[in-house]
C-alpha positions in Angstrom: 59.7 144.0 -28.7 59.6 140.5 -29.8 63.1 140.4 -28.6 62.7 141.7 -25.4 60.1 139.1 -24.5 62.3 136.4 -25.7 64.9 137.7 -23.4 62.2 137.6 -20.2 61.6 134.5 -20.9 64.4 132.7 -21.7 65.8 134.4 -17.9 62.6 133.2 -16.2 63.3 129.9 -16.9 66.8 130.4 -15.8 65.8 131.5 -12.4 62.7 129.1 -12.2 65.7 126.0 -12.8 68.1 127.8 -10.5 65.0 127.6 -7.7 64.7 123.8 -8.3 68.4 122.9 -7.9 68.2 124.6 -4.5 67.5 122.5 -1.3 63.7 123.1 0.2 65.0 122.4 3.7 68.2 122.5 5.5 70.2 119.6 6.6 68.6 117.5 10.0 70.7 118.9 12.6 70.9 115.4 13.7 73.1 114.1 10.9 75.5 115.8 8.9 75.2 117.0 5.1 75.8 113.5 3.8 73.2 111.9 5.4 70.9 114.3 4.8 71.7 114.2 1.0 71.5 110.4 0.8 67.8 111.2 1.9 67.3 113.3 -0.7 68.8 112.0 -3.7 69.3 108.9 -5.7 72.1 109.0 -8.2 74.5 106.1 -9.4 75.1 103.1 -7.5 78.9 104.1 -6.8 77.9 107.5 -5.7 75.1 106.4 -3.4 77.7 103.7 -1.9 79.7 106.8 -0.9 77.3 108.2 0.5 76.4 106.2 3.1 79.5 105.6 3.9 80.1 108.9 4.8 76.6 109.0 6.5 77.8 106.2 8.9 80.8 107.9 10.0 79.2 110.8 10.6 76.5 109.0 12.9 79.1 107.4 14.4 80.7 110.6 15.6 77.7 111.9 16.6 76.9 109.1 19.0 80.7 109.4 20.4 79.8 113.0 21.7 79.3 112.7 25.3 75.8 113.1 26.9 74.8 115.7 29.1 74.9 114.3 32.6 72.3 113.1 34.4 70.4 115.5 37.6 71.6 113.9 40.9 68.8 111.6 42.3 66.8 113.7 44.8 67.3 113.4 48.7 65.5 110.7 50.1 64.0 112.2 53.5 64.8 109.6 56.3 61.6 108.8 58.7 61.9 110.6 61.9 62.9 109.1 64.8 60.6 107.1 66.7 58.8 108.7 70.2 60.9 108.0 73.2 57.6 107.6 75.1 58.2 104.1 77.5 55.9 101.7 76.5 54.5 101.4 79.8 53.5 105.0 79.6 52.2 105.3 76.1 48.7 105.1 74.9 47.3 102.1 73.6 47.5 103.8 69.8 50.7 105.4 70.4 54.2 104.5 69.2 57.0 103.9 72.2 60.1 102.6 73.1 61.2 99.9 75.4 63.2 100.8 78.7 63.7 99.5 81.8 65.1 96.1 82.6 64.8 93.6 79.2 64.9 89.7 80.0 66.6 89.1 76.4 69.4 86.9 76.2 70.6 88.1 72.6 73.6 89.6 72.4 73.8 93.1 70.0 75.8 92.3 66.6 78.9 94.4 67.8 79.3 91.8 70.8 77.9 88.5 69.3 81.1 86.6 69.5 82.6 88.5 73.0 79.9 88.0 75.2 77.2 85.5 76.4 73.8 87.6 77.5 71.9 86.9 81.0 69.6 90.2 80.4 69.9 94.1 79.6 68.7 97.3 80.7 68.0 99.9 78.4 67.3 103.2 77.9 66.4 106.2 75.1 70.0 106.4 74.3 72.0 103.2 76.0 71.8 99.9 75.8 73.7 97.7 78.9 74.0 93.9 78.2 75.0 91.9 81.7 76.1 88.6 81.1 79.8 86.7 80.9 82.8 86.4 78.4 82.5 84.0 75.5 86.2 83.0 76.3 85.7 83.1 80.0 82.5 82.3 81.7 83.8 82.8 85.2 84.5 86.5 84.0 81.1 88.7 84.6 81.4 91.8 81.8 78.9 95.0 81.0 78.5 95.7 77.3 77.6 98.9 76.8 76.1 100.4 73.0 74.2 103.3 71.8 70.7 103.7 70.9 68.7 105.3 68.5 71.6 106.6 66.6 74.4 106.2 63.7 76.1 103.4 63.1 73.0 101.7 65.3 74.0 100.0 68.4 77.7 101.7 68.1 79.7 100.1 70.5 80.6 102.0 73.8 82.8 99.3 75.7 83.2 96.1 77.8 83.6 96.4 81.1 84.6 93.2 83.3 83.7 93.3 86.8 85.9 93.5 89.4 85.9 89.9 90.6 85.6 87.2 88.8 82.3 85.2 90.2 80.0 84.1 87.2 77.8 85.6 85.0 76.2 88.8 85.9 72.2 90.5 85.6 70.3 93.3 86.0 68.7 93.2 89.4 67.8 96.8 89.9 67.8 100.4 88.6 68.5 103.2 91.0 68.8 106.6 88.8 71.8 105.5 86.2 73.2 103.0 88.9 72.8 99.4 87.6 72.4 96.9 90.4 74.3 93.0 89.2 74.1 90.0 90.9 76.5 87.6 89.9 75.7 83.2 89.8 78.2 83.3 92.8 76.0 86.0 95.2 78.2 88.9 94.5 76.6 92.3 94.3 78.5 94.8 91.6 77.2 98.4 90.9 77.7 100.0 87.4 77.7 103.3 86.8 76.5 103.9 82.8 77.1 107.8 82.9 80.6 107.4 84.3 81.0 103.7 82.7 82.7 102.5 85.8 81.8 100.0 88.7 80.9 102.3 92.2 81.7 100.5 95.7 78.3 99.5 97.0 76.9 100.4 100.3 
């Protein structure tokens, strides 16, 4: 009997050091083994040395492994477009857009350096500048862009009159016909849906 209790105990105290040599937790997923049992463990000086060695090549690999990518940056909803109620028929409070006959002499960015501005007429979608070329002031011209749309003020084309006799303006509006008078007395009518001078009457 007194053998068989020897026996017991001598194989507790097997298993009970067998449980202590065992790890109580399994290695960080973020590092590899080494790491993990540098955190652990403190042997000799050389063997530590090692360790962290090995520990630094492993973090290194881990921060080598590519990221997962970034969600595309969400839409940004663009404002929408503006009323195309004329000014002079809006409400005090209400947004609107100019039209008509516009005593501006600045030219649009797409024609800064081709022509020199007397005035333009514009409407929701057009814009018609009157005026003369840069290079030749004797030489009326119609610039023509768009409105309201992408690119903004696209260009839509230059179009000289038919005589050369000074600058031209915008006199009148008839409907899409564009009345010019040019500095020399000369009457031109443009057409801005046909984008073509019409004989007058």
């Amino acid at each position: 009997m007194r053998h068989l209790l020897a026996l017991a105990l001598v194989c507790c105290i097997a298993c009970s050091g067998e449980a202590e040599l065992l790890p109580s937790s399994s290695p960080s997923p973020k590092f590899g083994s080494a790491c993990w049992e540098l955190s652990q463990r403190a042997d000799s000086a050389a063997k530590t040395q090692d360790l962290q060695d090995e520990c630094e090549q492993e973090q290194t690999f881990v921060e080598s492994l590519p990221t997962k990518a970034s969600p595309p940056p969400t839409p940004v909803s663009l404002p929408p477009p503006p009323s195309l109620v004329p000014c002079d028929q809006a409400r005090p409070s209400e947004s609107c857009v100019l039209v008509g006959i516009v005593e501006d002499r600045q030219p649009p960015p797409v024609y800064q350096h081709q022509v020199v501005v007397s005035n333009a007429w514009v409407s929701a979608d057009r814009m018609v500048f009157a005026g003369s070329l840069s290079a030749d002031p004797d030489q009326g011209v119609v610039a023509v862009t768009g409105r309201f749309e992408q690119p903004i003020n696209r260009a839509l084309g230059e179009y000289l009159t038919p005589i050369k006799d000074g600058p031209v303006r915008v006199a009148d509006v008839t409907g899409g016909l564009l009345t010019l008078k040019s500095t020399g007395g000369t009457t031109f009518v443009f057409d801005v849906d046909s984008f073509q001078y019409v004989p007058t009457h």
